[in-house]
MIVO-400401 format. One line per 5 residues: number of its first residue (from 1); for each residue x, y, z of C-alpha. Coordinates in nm, 4 decimals. Example, Ala and Ser with C-alpha at 12.3 -4.5 7.8 and 13.67 -1.06 7.14 Angstrom:
<atoms>
1 = 1.2300 -0.4500 0.7800 | 1.3670 -0.1060 0.7140
</atoms>
This chain:
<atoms>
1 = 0.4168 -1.2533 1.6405 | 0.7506 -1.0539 1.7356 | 0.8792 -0.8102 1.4625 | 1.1899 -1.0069 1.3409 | 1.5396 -0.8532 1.4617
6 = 1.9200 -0.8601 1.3973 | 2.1205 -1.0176 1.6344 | 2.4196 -0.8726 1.5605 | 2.5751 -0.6457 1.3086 | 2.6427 -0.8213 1.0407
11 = 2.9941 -0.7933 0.8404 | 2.9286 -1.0577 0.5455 | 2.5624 -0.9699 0.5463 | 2.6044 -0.6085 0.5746 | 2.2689 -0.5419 0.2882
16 = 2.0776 -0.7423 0.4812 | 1.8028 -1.0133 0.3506 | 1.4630 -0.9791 0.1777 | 1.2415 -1.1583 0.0065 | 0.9664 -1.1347 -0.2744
21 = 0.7642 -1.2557 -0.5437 | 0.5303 -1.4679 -0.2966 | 0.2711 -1.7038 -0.4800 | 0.1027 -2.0017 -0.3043 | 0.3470 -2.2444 -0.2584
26 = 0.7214 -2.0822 -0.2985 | 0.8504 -1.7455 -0.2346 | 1.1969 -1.6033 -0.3638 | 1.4291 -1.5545 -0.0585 | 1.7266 -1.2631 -0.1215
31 = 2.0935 -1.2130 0.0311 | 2.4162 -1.0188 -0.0958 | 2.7402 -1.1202 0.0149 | 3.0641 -0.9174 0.0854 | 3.2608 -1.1751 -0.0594
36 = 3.2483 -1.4397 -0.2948 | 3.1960 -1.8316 -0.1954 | 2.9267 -2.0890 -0.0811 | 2.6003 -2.0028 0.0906 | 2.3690 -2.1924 0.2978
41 = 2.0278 -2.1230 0.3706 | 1.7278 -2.2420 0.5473 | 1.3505 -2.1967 0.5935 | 1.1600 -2.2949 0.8704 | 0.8138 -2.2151 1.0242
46 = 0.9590 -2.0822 1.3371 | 1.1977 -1.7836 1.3921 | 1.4717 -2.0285 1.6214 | 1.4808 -2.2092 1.2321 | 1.4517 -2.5564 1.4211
51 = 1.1081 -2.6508 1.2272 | 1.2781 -2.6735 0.9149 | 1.0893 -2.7061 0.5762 | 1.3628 -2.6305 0.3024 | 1.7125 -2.5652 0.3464
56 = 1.9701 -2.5661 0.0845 | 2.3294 -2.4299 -0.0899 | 2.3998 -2.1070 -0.3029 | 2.6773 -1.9570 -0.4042 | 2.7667 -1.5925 -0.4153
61 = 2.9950 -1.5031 -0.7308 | 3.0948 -1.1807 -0.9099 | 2.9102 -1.2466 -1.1776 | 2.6160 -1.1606 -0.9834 | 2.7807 -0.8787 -0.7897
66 = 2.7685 -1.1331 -0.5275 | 2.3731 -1.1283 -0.4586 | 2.1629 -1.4901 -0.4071 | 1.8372 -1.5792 -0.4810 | 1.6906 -1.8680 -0.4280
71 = 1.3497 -1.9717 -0.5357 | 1.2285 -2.2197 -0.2594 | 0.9405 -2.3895 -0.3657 | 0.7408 -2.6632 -0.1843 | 0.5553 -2.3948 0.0650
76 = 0.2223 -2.4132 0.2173 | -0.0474 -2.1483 0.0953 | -0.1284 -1.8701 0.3462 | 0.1853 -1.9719 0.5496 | 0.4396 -1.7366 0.7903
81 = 0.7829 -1.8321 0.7106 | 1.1460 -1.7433 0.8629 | 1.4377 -1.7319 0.6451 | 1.7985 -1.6886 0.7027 | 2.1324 -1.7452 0.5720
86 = 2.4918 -1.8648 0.6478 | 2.8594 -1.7699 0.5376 | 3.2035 -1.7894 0.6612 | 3.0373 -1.8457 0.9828 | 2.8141 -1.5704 1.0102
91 = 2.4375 -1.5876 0.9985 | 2.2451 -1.3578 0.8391 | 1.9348 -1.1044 0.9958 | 1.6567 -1.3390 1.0105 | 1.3808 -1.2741 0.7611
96 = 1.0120 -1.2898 0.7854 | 0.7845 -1.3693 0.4814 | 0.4471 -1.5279 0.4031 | 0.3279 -1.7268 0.0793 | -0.0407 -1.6249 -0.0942
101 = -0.3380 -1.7739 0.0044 | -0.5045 -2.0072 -0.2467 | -0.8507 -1.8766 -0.0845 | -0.8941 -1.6320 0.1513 | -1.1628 -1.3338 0.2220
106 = -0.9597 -1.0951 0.3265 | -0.5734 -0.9473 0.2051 | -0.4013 -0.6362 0.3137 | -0.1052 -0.5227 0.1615 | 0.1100 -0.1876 0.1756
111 = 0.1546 0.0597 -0.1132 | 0.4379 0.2773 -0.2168 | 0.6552 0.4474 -0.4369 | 0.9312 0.7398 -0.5096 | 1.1831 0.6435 -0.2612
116 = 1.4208 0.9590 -0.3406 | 1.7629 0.8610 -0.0979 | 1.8517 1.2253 -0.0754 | 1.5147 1.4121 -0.0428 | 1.4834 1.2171 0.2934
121 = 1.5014 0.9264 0.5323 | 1.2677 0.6493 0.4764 | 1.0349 0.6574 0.7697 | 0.7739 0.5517 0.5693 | 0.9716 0.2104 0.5104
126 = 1.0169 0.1801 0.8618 | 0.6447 0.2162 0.9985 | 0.5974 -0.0567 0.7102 | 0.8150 -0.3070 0.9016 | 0.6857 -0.2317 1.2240
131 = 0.3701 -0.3315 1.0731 | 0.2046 -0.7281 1.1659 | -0.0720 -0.6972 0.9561 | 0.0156 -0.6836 0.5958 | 0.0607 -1.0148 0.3045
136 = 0.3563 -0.7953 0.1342 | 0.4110 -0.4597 0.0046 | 0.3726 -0.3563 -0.3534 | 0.6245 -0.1223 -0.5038 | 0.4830 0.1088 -0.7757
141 = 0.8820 0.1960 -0.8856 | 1.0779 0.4445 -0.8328 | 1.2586 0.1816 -0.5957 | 1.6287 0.4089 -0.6639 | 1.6617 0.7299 -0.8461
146 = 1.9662 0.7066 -1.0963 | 2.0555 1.0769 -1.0738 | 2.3756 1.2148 -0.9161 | 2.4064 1.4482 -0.6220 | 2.4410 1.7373 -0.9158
151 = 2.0839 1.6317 -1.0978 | 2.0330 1.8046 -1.4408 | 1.7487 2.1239 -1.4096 | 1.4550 1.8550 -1.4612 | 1.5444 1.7472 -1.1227
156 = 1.4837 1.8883 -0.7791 | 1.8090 1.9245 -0.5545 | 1.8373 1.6446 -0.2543 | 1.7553 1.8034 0.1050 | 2.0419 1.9057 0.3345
161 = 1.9936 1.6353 0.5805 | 2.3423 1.4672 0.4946 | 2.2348 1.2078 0.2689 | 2.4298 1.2146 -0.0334 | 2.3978 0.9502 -0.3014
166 = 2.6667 0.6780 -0.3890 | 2.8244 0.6919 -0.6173 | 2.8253 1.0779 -0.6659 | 2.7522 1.0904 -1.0349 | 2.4196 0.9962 -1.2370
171 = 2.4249 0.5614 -1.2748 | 2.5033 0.4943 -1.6428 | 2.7013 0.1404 -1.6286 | 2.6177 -0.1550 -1.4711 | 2.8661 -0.0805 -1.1895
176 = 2.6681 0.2362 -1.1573 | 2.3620 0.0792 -1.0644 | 2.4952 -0.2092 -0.8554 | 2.6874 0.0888 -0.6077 | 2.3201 0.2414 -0.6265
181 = 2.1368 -0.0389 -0.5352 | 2.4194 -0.1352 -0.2743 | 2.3901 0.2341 -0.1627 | 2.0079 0.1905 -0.1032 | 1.9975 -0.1540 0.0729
186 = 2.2962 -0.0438 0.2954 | 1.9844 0.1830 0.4804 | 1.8572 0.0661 0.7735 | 1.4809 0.1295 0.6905 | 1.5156 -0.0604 0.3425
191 = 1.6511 -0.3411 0.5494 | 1.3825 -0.3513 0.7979 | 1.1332 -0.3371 0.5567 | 1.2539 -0.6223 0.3553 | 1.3382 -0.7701 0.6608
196 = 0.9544 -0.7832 0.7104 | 0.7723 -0.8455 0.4276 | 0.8161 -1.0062 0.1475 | 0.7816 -0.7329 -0.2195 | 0.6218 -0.7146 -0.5254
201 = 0.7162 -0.4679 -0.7658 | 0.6841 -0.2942 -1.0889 | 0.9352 -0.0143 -1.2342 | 0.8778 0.3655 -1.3254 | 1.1468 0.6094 -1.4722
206 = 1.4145 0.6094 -1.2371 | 1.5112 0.2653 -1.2084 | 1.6390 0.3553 -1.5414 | 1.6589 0.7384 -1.6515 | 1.4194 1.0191 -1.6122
211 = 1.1484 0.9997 -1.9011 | 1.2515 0.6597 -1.9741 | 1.0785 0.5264 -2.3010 | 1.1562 0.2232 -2.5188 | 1.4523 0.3996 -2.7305
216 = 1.6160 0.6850 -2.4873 | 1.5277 0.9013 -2.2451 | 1.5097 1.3039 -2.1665 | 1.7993 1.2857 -1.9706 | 1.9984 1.0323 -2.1916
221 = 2.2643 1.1862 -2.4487 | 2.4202 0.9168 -2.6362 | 2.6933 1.1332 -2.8201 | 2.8022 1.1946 -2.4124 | 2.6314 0.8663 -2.2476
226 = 2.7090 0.6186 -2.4579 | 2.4405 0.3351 -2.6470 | 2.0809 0.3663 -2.4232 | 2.0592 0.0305 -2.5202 | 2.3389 -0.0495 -2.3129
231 = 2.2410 0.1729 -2.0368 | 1.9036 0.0041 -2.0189 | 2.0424 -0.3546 -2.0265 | 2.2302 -0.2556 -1.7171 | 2.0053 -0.1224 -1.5129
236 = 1.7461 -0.4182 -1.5677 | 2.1017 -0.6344 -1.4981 | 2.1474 -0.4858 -1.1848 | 1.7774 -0.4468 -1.0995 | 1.7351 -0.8552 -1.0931
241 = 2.0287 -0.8706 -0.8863 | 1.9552 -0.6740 -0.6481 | 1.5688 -0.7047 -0.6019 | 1.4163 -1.0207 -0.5262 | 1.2400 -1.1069 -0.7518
246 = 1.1148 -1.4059 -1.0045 | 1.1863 -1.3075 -1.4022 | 0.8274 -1.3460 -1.5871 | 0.9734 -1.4507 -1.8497 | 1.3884 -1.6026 -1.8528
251 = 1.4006 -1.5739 -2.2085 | 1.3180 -1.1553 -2.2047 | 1.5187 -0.9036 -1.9254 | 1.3187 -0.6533 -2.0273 | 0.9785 -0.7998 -1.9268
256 = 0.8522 -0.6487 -1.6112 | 0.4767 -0.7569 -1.6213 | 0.3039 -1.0228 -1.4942 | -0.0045 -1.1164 -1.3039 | -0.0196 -1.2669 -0.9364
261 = -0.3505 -1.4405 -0.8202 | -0.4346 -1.3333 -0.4300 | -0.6431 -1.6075 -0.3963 | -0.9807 -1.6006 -0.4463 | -1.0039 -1.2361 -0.3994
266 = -0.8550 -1.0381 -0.6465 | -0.5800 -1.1112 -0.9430 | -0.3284 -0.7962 -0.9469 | -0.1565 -0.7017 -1.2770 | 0.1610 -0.5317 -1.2848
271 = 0.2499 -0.3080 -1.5723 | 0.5300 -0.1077 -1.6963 | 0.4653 0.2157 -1.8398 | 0.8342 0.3116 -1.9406 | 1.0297 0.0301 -2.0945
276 = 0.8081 -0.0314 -2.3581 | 0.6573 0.3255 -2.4702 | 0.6642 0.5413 -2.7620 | 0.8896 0.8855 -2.6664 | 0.7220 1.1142 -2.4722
281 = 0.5581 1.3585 -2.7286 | 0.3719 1.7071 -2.6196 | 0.0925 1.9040 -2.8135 | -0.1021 1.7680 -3.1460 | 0.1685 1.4464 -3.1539
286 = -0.0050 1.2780 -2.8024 | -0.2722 1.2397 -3.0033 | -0.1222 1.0646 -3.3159 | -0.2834 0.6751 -3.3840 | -0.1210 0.4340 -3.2736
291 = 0.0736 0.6004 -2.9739 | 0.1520 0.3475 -2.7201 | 0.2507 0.3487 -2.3257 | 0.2144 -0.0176 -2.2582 | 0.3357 -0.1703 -2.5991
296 = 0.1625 -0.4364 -2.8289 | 0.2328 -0.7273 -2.6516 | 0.2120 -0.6340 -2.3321 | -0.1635 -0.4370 -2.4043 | -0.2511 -0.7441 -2.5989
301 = -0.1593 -0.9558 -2.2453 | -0.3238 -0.7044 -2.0415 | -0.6999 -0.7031 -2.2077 | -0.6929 -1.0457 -2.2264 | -0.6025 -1.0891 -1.8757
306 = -0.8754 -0.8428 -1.7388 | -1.1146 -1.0240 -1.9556 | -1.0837 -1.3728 -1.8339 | -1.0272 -1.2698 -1.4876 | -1.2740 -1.5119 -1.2346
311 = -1.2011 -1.3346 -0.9530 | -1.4029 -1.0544 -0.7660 | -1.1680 -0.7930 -0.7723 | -0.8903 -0.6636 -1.0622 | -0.6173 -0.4442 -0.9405
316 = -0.4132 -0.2949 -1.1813 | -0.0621 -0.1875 -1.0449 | 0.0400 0.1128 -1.2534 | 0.3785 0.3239 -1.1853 | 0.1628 0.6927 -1.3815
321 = -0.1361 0.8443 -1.2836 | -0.4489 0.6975 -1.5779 | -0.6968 0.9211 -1.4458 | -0.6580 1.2901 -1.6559 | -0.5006 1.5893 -1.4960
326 = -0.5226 1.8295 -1.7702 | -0.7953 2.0531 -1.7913 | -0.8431 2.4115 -1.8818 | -1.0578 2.5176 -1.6158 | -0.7472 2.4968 -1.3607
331 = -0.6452 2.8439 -1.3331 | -0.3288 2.9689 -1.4244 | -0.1781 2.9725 -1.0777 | -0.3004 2.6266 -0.9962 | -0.1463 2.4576 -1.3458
336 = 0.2280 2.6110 -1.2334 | 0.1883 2.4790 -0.9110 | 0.1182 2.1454 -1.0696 | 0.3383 2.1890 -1.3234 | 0.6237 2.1362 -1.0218
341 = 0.5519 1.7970 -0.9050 | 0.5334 1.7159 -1.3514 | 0.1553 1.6811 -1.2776 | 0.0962 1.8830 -1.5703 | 0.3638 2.0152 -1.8229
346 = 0.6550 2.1711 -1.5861 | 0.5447 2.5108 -1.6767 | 0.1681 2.4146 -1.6646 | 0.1412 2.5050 -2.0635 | -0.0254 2.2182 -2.1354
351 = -0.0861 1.8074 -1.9881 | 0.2392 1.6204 -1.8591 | 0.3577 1.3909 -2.1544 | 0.5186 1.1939 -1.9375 | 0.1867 1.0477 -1.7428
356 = -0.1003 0.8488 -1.9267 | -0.2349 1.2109 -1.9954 | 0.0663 1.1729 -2.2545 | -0.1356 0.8811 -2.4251 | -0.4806 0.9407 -2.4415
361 = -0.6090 0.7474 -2.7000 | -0.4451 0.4351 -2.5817 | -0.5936 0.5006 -2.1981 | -0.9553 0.5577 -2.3966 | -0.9249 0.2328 -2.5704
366 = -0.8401 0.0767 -2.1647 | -1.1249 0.2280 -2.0292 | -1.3787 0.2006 -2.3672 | -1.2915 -0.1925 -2.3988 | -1.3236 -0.2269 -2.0455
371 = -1.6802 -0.0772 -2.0544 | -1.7627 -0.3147 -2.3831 | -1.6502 -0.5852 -2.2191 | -1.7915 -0.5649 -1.8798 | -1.5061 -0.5920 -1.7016
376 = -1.6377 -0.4615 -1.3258 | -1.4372 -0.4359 -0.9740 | -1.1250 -0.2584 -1.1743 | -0.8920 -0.0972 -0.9141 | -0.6123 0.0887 -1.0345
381 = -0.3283 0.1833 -0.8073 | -0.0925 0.4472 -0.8787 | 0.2383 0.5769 -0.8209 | 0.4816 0.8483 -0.9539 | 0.3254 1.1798 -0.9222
386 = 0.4212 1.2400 -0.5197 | 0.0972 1.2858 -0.4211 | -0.2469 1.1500 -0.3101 | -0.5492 1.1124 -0.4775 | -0.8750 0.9449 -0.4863
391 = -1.0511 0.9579 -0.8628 | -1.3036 0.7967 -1.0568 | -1.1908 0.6424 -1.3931 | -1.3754 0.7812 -1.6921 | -1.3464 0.8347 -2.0916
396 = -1.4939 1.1546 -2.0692 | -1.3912 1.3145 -1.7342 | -1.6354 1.6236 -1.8083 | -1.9222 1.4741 -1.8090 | -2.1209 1.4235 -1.5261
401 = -2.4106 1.1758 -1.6604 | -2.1268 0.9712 -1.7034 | -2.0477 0.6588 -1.5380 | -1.7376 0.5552 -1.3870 | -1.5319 0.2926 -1.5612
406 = -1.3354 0.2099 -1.2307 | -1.1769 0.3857 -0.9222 | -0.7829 0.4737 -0.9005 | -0.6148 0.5362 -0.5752 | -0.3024 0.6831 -0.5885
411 = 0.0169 0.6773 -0.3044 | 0.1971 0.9841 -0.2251 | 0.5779 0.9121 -0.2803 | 0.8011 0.8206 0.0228 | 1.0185 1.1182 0.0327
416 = 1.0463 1.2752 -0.3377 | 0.9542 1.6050 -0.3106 | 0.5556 1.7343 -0.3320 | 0.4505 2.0808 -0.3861 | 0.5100 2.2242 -0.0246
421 = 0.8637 2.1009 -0.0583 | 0.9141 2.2303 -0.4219 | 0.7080 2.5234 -0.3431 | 0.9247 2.5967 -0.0339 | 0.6077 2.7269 0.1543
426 = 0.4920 2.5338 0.4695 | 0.3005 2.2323 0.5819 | -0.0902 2.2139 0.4507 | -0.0122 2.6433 0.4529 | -0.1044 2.7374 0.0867
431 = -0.1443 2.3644 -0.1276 | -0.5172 2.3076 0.0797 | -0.6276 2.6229 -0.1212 | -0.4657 2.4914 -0.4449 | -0.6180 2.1262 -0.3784
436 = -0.9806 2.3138 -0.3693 | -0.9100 2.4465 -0.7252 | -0.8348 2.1167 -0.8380 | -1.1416 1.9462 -0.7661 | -1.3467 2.1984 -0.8548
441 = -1.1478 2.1695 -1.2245 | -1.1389 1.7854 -1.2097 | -1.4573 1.7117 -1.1276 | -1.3692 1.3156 -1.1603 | -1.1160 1.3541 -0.8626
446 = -1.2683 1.3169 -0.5115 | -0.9669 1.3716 -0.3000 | -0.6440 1.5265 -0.3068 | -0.2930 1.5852 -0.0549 | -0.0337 1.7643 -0.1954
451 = 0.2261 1.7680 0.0743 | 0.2127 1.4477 0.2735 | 0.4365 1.1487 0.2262 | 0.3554 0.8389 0.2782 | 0.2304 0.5270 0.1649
456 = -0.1218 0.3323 0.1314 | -0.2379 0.0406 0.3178 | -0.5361 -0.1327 0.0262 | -0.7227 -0.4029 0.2153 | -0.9006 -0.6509 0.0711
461 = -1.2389 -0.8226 0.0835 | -1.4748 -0.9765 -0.1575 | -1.7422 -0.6817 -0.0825 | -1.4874 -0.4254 -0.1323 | -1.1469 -0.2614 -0.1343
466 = -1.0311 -0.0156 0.1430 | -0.7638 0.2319 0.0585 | -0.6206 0.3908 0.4173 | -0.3635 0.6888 0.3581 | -0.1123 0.6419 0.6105
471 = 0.1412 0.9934 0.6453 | 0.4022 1.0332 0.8433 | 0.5079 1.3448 1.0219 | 0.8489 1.4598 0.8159 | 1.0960 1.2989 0.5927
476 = 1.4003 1.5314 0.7018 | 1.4534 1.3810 1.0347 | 1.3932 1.0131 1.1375 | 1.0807 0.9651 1.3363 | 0.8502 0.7157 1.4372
481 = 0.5109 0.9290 1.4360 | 0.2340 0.8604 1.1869 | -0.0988 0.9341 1.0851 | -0.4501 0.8246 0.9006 | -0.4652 1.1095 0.6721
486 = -0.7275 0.9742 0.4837 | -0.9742 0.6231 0.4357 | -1.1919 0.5694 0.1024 | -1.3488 0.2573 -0.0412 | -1.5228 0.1130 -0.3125
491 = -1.8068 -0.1252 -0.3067 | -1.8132 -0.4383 -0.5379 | -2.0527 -0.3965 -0.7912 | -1.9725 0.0633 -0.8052 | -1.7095 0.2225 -0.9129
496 = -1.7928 0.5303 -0.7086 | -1.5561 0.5635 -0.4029 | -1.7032 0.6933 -0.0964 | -1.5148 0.8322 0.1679 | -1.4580 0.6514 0.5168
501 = -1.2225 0.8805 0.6762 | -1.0595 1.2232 0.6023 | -0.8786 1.3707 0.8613 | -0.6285 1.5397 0.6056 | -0.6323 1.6547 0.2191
506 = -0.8927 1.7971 0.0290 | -1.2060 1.6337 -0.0218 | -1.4854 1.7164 -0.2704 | -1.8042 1.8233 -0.0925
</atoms>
């Protein structure tokens, strides 16, 4: 099947199409307009849109900053689909997408997450597209950053590579996040990408505001920034504009999590970790009863979904790192260098608040109720901390009589900075002596990369799921070259990973 192209450059349809939320029989299909009026569109099996299947009107008004989603229902399971739409007599890129299998035996979908604009160009995004062998791609969040192209001292500085945000300051209204988004889809590797395959996606912190939690944020000063309630309403606003994507629930903006059946194979849960969480809290106060990342209802939702699961695998799609970073054995050196990518506490003090680490007693009621209940084949894939890692899920990561609960893979970011970048050292120089401290530390973590960017490839099949590391060469320049850094599965029935391929990283011998 040819990799689906623009025919022109577009002037109406200058932030291209894309398309998301795929389940069995209907897909949501995506377009933004440069001005406002009545849009056509069509979907058809065949990329000359002559074997039509659904075709209908839209219409493209400010009150929507001008974006259109349509819902098209009525789809065949398993099925590839072309999309495309029509304005003031200008037809759009042509999209590709694909609805979910009702049963299959094999799924392969892309990973990712941290998609910094200034920090580099998405190359990443564009092997993605180039890519005929993937059901979607799942976005851990992270989709924008909200900062300005002066970020406050939590933040690292964007690369000099002449890709300056817009608009220039940090997003606080709703216009704010519309140029953002705008700003972000006007890139030619977001377009391909979405041009491609069809999304799924959670949130982390920056769709919003660094540190992000259900009342504020650490960035967030209301006596300078206004209401965060406002704030927050408008980036979720402009977020469902802008992405497309299905609300779980009309009634609520703020819901973000849902489940998707992949067929027969696995049933992946989405969660958000930020909206709905306590603040952030550091020493004795992580530990307080109570504490929650994931909120009542949505942890209510979650157990019961794992529990009544049918299908052979669970897949948890979570925008922090669950498996524990903190330990004391990491010497001192090792916990600063950590501290830079917020794997730990920024001056390595102490464990990151910000990550599940920040929440412990919640994540060891996940992983005790999960044991109780005998709830097997739990994947967990993770986002957020810029780095890659392979690690075995337990309550008590010290102990080595100890069974694993489940296996978490986690995606290095697309172009936010890791430690060589932050570190300002080169290239797998110094972090390959840093990664060897960790696992001898973190005994529960099998793998580690800090420097590569990337994304993961998971593939699917009822025996078990593959993770493949896929890195490409730099983020400061655009280039097409890419590279298996690393391969690891698990087996159905284990939640031991074993390693397939390492070329790259760390890996504990």
């Amino acid at each position: 099947m040819a990799s689906p192209s623009w025919h022109h450059a577009p002037v109406i349809f200058a932030h291209g199409v894309a398309s998301g939320d795929p389940l069995t029989d209907r897909v949501v299909i995506w377009t933004r307009t440069s001005r406002e009026g009545l849009v056509r569109w069509v979907v058809a099996r065949n990329e000359a849109l002559t074997d039509v299947v659904a075709s209908g009107e839209a219409r493209a008004t400010a009150a929507t900053d001008r974006t259109v989603q349509v819902d098209v229902e009525g789809l065949e399971p398993g099925t590839a689909y072309r999309y495309a739409f029509e304005a003031g007599g200008e037809r759009s890129p042509i999209g590709r997408t694909r609805t979910l299998p009702t049963a299959t035996d094999h799924l392969r979908f892309a990973m990712v997450s941290c998609a910094k604009f200034n920090a580099g160009f998405f190359n990443a995004y564009a092997r993605i597209a180039a890519r005929e062998d993937l059901d979607f791609v799942l976005h851990l969040g992270d989709y924008i950053y909200e900062v300005g192209n002066k970020p406050p001292p939590s933040q690292t500085p964007g690369a000099d590579i002449g890709r300056p945000y817009v608009p220039d300051h940090e997003c606080l209204t709703l216009d704010d996040y519309r140029a953002r988004y705008a700003h972000y889809h006007a890139d030619p590797d977001i377009q391909a990408l979405h041009l491609a395959h069809p999304l799924i996606a959670t949130v982390d912190c920056h769709e919003f505001a660094d540190g992000a939690w259900r009342e504020g944020s650490l960035e967030h000063r209301e006596e300078a920034q206004g209401p965060w309630a406002d704030r927050k309403a408008a980036a979720f606003g402009a977020r469902w504009e802008w992405l497309p994507t299905r609300r779980p629930d009309p009634a609520d903006p703020f819901r973000v999590w849902r489940s998707v059946p992949l067929g027969s194979l696995a049933d992946l849960f989405l969660i958000d970790t930020r909206s709905h969480r306590d603040e952030p809290a550091q020493g004795d106060a992580m530990f307080a009863p109570g504490r929650t990342q994931l909120g009542p209802v949505q942890k209510a939702w979650l157990f019961d979904g794992l529990r009544t699961s049918s299908a052979p695998w669970r897949l948890l799609a979570n925008s922090s790192i669950m498996s524990q970073a903190w330990s004391e054995a990491l010497p001192e050196e090792t916990r600063k260098v950590l501290g830079v990518v917020d794997f730990l506490l920024e001056d390595g003090s102490e464990r990151d608040p910000d990550q599940w680490d920040g929440y412990p007693l919640e994540r060891d009621e996940i992983l005790r109720r999960v044991r109780q209940e005998g709830i097997e084949d739990l994947v967990v894939l993770s986002g957020d901390v810029h780095i890659g890692l392979v690690c075995e899920l337990k309550r008590d990561p010290d102990d080595p009589t100890e069974e694993p609960v489940a296996v978490e893979f986690v995606t290095p970011s697309l172009t936010s900075q890791n430690v060589d970048d932050k570190m300002t050292w080169g290239y797998r120089t110094e972090s390959p002596r840093i990664e060897r401290t960790m696992l001898d530390a973190l005994p529960h973590m099998r793998w580690v990369d800090l420097d590569s960017h990337g994304y993961v490839v998971v593939d699917v099949t009822p025996e078990r799921v593959r993770a493949e590391w896929w890195q490409v060469a730099t983020v400061l320049e655009r280039t097409d070259e890419e590279r298996l850094g690393a391969a690891w599965e698990v087996r159905r029935g284990s939640a031991t990973p074993v390693a397939v391929e390492t070329p790259g990283g760390t890996t504990r011998t």
